[in-house]
N, C-alpha and C positions, 0 to 999 in steps of 0.2 A: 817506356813501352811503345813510344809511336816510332822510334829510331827503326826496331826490329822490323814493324810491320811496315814501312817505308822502304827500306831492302829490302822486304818479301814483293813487295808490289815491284819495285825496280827488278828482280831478279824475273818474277811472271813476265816483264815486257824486253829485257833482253831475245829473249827467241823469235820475238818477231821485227826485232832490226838486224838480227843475221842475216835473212835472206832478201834479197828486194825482188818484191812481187810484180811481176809481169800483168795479172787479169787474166791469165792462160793456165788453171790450174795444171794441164798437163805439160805444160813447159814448166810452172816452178817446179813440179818433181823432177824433171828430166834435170835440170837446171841442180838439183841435191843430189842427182846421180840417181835417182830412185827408180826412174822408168824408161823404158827406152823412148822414139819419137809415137807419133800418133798416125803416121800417113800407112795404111797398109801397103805390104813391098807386092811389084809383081813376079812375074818370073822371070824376067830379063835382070830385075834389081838382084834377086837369088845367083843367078848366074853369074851376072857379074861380081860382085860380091865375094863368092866361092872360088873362081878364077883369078882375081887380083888379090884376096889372102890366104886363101887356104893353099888352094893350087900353085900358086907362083912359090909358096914359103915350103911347098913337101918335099921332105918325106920329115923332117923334122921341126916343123914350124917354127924354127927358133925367129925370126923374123916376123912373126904372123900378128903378135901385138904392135907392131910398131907400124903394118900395114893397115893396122884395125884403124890404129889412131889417125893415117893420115888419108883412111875412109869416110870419116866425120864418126867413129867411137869413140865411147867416154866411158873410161874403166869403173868400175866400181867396185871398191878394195872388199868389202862385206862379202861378197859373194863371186869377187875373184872375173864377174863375165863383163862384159864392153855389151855398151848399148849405142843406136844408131842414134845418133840428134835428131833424125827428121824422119827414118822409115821408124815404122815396127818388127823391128832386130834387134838380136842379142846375139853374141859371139862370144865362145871362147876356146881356149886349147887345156885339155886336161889327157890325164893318164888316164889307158884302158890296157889292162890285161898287161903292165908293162912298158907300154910303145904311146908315146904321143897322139893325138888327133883334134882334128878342127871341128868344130859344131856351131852350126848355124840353127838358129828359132827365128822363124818370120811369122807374122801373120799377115793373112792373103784374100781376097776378094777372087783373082785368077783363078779360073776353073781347075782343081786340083788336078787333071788331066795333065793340065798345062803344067805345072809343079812338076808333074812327075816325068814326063817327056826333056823338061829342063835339065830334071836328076837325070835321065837317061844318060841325056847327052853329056854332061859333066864324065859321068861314070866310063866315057872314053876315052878319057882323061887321067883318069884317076880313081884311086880304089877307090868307094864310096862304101863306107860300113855299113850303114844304115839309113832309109829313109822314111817318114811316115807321117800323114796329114790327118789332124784330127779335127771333127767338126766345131766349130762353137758358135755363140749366136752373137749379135744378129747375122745371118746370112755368110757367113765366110767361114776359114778354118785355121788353126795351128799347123805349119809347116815346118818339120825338123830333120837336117841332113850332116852326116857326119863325114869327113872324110881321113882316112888311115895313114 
C-alpha cells in the first residue's frame, strides 16, 4: 500500500519540475505560452508591428508567421495566435469570408485617438478590415485591427 501512495505523491510533484519558476508569475505563463507580454503596446509599437508583418507579408501573408517570430512571438499551438514576449500583443492570420487576413489585439494606455489616427495612417497602406477599441480597466483599452 505505501508503494502506490508514494507514486501518487511523486506523480502530484512532477508538474512543478516541468517549468522553472522565474518569481514573475506573468512571465512563467508567457514562458507555458499562456499569455502574451505585460508592458502595454503604444501606437507606434501597433504601427510598427502591422508594417513589418502584416503589410510587408500582403496580400497573402504566407510569410507573416515567420515575421511574427522574428518580432519576439511565440506561437501557441491551442489557440493557433503568437503572443508578443514583452508587449501586450497577440497576432494571427486566419480565414475570412475565403481570403486570408492579419489581426492584431494590443492593449494600450495611448489615447485611443492616437490608435486610431495610427489605423488611419496604416489604412494608406493597405485595406484595413476592421478596427475597434474597447474600454477596460484600469484606465486603458483593448485595441484590435485587421488587415485584408
Amino acid at each position: 500500500m505505501r508503494r502506490p501512495v508514494l507514486a501518487a505523491l511523486l506523480l502530484l510533484a512532477i508538474p512543478g519540475w516541468a517549468f522553472a519558476q522565474s518569481g514573475d508569475p506573468a512571465r512563467d505563463r508567457f514562458e507555458r505560452g499562456l499569455t502574451p507580454g505585460t508592458v502595454f503596446a503604444t501606437a507606434q509599437d501597433v504601427m510598427t508591428l502591422m508594417r513589418a508583418i502584416c503589410l510587408s507579408t500582403a496580400p497573402d501573408f504566407q510569410d507573416a508567421e515567420t515575421a511574427m517570430g522574428a518580432h519576439g512571438f511565440r506561437f501557441v499551438s491551442s489557440s493557433g495566435t503568437r503572443y508578443h514576449e514583452r508587449l501586450n500583443v497577440s497576432m494571427k492570420v486566419v480565414a475570412s469570408e475565403g481570403a486570408p487576413v492579419c489581426s492584431l489585439v494590443a492593449f494600450s494606455n495611448d489615447p485611443a485617438l492616437e490608435m486610431m489616427l495610427a489605423a488611419a495612417a496604416l489604412s494608406a497602406e493597405a485595406e484595413i478590415g476592421s478596427v475597434e477599441a474597447n474600454a477596460f480597466q484600469p484606465g486603458g483599452y483593448r485595441f484590435a485591427m485587421v488587415v485584408k
